[in-house]
Biopython code that builds the backbone (N, CA, C, O; Angstrom):
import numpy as np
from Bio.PDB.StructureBuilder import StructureBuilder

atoms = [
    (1, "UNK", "N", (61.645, -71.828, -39.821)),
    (1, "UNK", "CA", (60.557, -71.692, -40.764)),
    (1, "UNK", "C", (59.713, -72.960, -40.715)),
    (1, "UNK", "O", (60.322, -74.029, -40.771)),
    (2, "UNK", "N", (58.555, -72.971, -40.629)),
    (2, "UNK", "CA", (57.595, -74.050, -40.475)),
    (2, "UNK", "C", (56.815, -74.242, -41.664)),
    (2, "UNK", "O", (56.301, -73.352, -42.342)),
    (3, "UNK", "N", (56.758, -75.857, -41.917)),
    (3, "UNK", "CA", (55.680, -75.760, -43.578)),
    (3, "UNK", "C", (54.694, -75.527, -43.126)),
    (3, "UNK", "O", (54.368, -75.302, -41.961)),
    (4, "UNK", "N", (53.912, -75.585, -44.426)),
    (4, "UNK", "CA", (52.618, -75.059, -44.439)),
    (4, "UNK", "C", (52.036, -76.571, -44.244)),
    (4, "UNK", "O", (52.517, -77.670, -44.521)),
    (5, "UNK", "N", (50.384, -76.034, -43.452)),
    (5, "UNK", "CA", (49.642, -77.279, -43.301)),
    (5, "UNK", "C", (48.613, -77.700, -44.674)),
    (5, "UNK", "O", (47.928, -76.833, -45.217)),
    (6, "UNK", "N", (48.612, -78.507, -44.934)),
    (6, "UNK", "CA", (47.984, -78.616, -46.073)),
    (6, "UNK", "C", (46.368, -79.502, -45.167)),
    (6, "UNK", "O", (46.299, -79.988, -44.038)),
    (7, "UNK", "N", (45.340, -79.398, -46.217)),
    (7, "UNK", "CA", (43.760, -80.107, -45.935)),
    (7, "UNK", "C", (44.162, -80.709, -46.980)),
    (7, "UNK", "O", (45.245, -80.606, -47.556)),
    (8, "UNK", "N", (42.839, -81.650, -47.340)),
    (8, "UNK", "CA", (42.299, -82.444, -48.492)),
    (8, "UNK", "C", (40.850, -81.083, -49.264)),
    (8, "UNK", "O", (39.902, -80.662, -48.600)),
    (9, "UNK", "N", (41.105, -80.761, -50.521)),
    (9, "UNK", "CA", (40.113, -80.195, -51.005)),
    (9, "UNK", "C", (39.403, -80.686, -52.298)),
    (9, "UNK", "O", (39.759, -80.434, -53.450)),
    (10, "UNK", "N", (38.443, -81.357, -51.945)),
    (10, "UNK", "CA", (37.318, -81.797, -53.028)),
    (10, "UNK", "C", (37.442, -81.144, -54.102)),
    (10, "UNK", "O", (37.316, -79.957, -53.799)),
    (11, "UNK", "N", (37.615, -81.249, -55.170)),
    (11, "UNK", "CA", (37.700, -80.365, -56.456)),
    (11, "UNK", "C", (36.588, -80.932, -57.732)),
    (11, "UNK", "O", (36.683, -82.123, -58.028)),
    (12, "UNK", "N", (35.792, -80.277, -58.299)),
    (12, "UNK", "CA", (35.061, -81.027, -59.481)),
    (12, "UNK", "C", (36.551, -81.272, -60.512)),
    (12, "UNK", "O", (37.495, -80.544, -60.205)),
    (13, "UNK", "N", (36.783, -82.287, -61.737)),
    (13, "UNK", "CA", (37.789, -82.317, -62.391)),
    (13, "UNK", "C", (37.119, -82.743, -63.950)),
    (13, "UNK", "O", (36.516, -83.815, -63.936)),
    (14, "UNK", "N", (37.147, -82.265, -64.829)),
    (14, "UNK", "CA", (36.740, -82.528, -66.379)),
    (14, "UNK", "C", (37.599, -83.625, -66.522)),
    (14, "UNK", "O", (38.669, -83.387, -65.962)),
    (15, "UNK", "N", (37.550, -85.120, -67.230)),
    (15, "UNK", "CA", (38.549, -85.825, -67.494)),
    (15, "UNK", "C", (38.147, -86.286, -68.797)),
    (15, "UNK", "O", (37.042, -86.125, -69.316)),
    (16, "UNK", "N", (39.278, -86.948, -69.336)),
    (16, "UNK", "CA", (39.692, -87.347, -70.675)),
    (16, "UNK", "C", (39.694, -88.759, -70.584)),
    (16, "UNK", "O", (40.707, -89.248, -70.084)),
    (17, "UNK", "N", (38.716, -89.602, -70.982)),
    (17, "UNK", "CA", (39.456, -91.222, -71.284)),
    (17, "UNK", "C", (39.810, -91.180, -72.179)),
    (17, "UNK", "O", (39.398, -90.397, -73.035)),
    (18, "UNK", "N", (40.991, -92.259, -72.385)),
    (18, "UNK", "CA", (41.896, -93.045, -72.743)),
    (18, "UNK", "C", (41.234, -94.067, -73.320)),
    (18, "UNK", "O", (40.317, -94.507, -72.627)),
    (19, "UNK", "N", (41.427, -94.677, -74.543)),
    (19, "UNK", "CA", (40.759, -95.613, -75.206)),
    (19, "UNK", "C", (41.043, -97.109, -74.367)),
    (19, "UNK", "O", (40.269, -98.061, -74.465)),
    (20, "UNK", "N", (42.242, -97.128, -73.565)),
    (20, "UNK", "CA", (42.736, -98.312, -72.614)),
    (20, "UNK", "C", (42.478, -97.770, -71.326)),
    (20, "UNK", "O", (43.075, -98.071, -70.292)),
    (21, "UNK", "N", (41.161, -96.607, -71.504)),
    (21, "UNK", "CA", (40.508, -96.779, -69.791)),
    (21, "UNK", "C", (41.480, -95.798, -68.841)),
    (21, "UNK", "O", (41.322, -95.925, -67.627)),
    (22, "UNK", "N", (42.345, -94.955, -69.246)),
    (22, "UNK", "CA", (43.053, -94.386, -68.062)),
    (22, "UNK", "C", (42.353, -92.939, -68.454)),
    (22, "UNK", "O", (41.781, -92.530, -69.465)),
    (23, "UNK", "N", (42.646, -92.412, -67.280)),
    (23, "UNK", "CA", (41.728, -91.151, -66.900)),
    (23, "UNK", "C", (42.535, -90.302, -66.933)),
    (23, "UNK", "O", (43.675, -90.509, -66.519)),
    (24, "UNK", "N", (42.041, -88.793, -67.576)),
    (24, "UNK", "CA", (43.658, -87.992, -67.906)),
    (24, "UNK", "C", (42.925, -86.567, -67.456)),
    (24, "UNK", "O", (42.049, -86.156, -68.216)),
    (25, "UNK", "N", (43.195, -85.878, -66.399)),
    (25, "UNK", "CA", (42.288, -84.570, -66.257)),
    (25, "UNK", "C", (43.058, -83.513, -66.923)),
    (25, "UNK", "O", (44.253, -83.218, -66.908)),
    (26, "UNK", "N", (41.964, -82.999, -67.547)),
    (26, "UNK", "CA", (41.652, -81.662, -68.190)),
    (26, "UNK", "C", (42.079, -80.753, -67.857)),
    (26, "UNK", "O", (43.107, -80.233, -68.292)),
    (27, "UNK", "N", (41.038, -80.168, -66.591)),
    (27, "UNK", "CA", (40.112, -78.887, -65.900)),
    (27, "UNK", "C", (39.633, -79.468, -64.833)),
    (27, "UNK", "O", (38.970, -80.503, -64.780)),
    (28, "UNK", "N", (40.136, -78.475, -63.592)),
    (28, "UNK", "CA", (40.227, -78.231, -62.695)),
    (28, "UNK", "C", (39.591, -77.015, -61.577)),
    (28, "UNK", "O", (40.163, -76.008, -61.159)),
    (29, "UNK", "N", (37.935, -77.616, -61.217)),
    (29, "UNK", "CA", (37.524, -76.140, -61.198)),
    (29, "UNK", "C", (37.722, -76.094, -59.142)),
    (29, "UNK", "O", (37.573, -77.039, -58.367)),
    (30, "UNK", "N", (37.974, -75.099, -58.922)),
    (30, "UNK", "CA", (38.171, -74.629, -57.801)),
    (30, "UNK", "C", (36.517, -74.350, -57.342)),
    (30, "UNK", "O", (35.542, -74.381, -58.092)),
    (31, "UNK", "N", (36.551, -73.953, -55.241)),
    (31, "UNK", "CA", (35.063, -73.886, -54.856)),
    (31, "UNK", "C", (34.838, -73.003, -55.381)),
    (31, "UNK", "O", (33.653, -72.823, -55.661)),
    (32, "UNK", "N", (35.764, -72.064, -55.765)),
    (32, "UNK", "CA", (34.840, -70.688, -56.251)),
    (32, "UNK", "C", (34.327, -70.696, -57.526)),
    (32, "UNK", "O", (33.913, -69.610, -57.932)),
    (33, "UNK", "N", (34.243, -71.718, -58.319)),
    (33, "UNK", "CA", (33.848, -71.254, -59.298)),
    (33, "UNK", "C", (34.811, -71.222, -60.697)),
    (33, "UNK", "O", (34.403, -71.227, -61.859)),
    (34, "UNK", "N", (36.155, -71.190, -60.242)),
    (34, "UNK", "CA", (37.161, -70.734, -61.320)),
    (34, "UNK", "C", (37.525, -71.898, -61.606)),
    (34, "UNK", "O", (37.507, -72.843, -60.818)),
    (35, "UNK", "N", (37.868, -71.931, -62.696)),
    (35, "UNK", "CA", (38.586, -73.081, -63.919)),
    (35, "UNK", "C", (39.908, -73.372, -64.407)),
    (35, "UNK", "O", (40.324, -72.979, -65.497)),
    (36, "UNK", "N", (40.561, -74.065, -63.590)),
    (36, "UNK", "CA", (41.952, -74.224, -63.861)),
    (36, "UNK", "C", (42.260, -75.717, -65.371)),
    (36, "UNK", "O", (41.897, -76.890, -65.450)),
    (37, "UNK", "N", (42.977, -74.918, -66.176)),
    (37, "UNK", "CA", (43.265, -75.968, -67.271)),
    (37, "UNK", "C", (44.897, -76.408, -66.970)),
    (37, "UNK", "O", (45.942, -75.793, -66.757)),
    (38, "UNK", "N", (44.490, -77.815, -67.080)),
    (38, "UNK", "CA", (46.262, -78.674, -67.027)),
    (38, "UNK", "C", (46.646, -78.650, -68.210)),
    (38, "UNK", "O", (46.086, -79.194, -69.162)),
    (39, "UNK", "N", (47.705, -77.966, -68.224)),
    (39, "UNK", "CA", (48.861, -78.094, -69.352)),
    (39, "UNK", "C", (49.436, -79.549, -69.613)),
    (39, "UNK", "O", (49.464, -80.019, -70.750)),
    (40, "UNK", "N", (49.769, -80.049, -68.803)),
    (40, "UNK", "CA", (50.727, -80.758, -69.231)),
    (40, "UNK", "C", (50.253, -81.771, -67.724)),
    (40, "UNK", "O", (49.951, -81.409, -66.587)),
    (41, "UNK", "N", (50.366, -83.183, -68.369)),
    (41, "UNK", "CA", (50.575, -84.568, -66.944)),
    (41, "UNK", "C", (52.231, -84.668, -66.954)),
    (41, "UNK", "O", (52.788, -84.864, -68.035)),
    (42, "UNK", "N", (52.859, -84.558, -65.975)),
    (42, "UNK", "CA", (54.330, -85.145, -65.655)),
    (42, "UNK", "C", (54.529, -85.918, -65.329)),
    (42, "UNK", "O", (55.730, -86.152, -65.192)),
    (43, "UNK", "N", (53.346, -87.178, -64.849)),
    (43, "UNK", "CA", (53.380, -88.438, -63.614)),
    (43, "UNK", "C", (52.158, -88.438, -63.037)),
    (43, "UNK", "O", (51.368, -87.685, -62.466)),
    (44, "UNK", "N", (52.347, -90.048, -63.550)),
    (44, "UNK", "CA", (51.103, -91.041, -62.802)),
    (44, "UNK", "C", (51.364, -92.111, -61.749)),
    (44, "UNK", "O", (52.127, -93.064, -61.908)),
    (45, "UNK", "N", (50.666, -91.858, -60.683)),
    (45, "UNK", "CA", (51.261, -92.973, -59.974)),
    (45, "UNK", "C", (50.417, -93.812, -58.762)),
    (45, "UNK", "O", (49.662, -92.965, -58.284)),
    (46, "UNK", "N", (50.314, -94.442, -58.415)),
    (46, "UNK", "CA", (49.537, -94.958, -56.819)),
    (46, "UNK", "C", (50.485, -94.403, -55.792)),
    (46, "UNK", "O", (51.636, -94.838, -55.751)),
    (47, "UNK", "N", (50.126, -93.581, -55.058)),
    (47, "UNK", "CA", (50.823, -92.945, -53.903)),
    (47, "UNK", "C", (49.701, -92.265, -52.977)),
    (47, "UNK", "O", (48.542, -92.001, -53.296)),
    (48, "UNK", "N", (50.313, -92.060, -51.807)),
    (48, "UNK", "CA", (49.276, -91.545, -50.645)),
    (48, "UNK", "C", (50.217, -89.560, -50.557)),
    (48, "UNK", "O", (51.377, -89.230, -50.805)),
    (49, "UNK", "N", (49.191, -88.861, -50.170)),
    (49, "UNK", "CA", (48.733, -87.596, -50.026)),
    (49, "UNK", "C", (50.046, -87.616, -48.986)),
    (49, "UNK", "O", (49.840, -88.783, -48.655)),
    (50, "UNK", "N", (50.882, -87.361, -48.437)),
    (50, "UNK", "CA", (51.379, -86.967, -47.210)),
    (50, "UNK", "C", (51.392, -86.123, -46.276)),
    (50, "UNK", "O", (51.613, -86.325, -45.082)),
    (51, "UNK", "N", (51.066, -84.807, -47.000)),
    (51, "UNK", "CA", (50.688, -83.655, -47.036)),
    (51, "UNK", "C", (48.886, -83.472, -46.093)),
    (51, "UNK", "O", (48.459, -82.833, -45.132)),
    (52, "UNK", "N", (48.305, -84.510, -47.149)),
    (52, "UNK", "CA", (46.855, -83.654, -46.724)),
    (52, "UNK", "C", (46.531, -85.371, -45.945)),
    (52, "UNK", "O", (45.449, -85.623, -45.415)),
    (53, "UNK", "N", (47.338, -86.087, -46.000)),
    (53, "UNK", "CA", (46.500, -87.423, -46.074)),
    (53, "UNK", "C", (45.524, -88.333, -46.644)),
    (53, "UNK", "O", (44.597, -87.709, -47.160)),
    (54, "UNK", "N", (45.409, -89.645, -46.732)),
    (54, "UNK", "CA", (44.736, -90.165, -47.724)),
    (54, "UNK", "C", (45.399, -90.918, -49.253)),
    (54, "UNK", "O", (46.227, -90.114, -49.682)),
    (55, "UNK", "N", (45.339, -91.844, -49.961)),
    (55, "UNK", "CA", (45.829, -91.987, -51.216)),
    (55, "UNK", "C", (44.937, -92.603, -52.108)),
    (55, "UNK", "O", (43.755, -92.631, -51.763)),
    (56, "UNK", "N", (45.326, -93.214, -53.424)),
    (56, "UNK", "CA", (44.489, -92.711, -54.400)),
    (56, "UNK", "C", (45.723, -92.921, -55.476)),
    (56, "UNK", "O", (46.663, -93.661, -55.188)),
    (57, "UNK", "N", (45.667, -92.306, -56.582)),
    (57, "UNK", "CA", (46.519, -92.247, -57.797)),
    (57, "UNK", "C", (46.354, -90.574, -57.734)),
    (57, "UNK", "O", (45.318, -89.911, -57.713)),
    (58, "UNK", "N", (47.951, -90.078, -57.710)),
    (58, "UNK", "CA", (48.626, -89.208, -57.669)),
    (58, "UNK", "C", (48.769, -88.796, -59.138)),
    (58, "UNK", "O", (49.072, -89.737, -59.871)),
    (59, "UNK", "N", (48.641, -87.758, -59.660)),
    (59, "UNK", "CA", (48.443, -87.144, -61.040)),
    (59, "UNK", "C", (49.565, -85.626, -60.482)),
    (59, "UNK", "O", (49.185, -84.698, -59.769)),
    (60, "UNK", "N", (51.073, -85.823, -61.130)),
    (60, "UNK", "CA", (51.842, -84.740, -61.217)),
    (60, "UNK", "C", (51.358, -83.876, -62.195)),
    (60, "UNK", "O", (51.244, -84.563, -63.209)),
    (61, "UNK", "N", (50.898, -82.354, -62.506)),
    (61, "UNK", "CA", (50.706, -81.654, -62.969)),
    (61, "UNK", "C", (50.920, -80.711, -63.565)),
    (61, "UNK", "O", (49.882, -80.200, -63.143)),
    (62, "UNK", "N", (51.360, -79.873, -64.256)),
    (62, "UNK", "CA", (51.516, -78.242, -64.783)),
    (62, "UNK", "C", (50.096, -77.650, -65.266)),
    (62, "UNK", "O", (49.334, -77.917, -66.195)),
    (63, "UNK", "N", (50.096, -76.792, -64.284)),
    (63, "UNK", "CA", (48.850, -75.904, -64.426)),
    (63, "UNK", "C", (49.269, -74.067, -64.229)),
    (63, "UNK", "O", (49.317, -73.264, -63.297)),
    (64, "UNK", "N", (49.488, -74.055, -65.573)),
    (64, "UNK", "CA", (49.737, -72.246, -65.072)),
    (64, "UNK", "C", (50.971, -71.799, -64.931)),
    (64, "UNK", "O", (51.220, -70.677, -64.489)),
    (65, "UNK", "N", (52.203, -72.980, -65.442)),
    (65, "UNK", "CA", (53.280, -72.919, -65.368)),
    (65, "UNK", "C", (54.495, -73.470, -63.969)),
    (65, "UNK", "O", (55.706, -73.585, -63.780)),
    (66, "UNK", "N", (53.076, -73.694, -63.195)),
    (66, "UNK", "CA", (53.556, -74.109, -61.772)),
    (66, "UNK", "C", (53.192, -76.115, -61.777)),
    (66, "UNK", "O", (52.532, -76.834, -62.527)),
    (67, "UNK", "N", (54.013, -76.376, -60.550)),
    (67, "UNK", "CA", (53.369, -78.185, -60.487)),
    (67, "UNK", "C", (52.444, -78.139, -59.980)),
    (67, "UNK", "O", (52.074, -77.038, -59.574)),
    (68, "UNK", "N", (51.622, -79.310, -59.756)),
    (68, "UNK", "CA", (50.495, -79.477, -58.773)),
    (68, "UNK", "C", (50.705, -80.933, -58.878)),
    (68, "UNK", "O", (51.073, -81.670, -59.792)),
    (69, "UNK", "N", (50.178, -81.201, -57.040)),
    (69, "UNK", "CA", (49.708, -82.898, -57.160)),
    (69, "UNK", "C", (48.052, -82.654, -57.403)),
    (69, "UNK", "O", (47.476, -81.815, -56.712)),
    (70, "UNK", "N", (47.287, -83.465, -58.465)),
    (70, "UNK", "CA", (46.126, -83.875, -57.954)),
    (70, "UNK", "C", (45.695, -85.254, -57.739)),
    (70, "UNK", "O", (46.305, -86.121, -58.366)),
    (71, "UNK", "N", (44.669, -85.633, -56.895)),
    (71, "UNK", "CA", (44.497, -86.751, -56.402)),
    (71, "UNK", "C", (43.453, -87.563, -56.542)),
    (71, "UNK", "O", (42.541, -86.997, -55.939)),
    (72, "UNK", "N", (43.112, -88.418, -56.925)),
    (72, "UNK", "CA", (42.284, -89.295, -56.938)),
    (72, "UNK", "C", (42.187, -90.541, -56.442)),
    (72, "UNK", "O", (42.875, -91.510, -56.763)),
    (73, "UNK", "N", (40.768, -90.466, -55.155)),
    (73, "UNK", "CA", (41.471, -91.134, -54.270)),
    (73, "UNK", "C", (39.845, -91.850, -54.272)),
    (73, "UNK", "O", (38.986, -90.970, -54.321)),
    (74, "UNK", "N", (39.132, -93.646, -54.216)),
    (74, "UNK", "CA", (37.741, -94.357, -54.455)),
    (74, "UNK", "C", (37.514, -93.319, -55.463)),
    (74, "UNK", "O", (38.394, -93.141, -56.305)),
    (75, "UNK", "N", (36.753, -92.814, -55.480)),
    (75, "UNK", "CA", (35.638, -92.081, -56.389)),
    (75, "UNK", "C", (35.756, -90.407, -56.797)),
    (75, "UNK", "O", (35.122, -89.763, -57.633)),
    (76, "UNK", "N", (36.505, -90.117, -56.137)),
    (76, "UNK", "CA", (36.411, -88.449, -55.618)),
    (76, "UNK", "C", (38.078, -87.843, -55.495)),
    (76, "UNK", "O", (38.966, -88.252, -54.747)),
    (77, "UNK", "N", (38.135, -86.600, -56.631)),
    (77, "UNK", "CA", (39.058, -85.718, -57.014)),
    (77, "UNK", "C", (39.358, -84.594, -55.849)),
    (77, "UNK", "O", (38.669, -83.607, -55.590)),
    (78, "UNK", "N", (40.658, -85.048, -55.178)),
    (78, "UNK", "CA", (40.941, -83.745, -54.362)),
    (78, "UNK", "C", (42.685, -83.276, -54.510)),
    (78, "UNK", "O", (43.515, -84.074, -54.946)),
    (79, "UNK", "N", (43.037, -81.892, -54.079)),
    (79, "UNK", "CA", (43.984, -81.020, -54.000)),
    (79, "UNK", "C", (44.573, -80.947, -52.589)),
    (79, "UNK", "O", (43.974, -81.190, -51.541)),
    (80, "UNK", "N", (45.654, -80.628, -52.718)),
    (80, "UNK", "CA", (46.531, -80.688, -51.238)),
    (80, "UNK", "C", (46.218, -78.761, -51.065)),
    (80, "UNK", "O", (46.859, -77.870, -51.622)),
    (81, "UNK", "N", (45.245, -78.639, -50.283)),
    (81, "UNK", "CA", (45.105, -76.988, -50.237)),
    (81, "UNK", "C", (45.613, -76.725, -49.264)),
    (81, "UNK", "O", (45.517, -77.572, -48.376)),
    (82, "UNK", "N", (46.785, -74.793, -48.801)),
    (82, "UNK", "CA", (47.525, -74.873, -48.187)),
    (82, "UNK", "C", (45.953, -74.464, -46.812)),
    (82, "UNK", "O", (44.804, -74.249, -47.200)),
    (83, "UNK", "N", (46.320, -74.462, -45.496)),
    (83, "UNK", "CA", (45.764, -73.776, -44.765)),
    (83, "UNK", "C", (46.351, -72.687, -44.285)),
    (83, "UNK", "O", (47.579, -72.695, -44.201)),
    (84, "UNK", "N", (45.779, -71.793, -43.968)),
    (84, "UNK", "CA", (46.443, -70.150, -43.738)),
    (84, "UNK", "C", (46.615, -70.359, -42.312)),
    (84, "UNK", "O", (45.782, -70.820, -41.531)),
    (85, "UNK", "N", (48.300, -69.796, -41.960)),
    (85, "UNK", "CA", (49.036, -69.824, -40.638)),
    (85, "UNK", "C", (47.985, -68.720, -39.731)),
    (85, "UNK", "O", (47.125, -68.103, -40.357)),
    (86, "UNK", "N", (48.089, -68.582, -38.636)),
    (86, "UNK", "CA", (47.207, -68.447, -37.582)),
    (86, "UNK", "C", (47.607, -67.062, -37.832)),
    (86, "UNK", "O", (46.763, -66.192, -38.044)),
    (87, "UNK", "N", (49.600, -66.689, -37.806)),
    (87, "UNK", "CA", (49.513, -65.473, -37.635)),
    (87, "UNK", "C", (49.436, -64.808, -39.154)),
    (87, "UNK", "O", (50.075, -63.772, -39.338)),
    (88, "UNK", "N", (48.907, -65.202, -39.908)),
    (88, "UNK", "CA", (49.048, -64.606, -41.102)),
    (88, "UNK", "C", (46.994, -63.739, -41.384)),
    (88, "UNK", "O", (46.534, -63.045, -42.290)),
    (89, "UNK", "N", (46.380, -64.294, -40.099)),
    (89, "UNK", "CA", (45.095, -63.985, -39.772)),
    (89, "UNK", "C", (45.217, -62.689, -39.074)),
    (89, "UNK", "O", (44.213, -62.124, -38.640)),
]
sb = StructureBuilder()
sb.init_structure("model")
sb.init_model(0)
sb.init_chain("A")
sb.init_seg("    ")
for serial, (resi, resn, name, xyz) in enumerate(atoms, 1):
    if name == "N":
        sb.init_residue(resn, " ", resi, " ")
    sb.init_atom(name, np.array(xyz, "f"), 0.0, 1.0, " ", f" {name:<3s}", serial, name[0])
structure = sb.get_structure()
């Protein structure tokens, strides 16, 4: 069984400051249009993407009952998105 390949995907992200300046995301909107709300932060951290490559501060997630990493990496909010296997085309 082979993992999945993951990209880097740009995401717009609604965020929350923190009166001591830390950044806490919200909402999470996907390219299409759709609006994902974070339940819950599990973990903050400085770590690199391994997956998609790249690092940034790593934001563990619950969104929808599931985890997510999201990433924030200089200036700009991205997602470890899977890429679709060749034969699954």
């Amino acid at each position: 069984m082979t993992e999945d390949k993951r990209i880097k995907e740009y995401v717009n992200v609604t965020v929350k400051f923190k009166k001591d300046g830390q950044m806490i995301p919200v909402n999470i909107e996907w390219e299409n249009g759709r609006v994902y709300t974070v339940d819950r932060i599990l973990d903050i951290r400085k770590a690199a993407s391994l997956k998609a490559g790249g690092c940034g501060v790593r934001y563990l997630c619950k969104i929808m009952g599931m985890q997510t990493y999201i990433f924030f990496e200089e200036d700009k909010w991205f997602v470890e998105r899977k890429m679709p296997c060749a034969e699954d085309s």
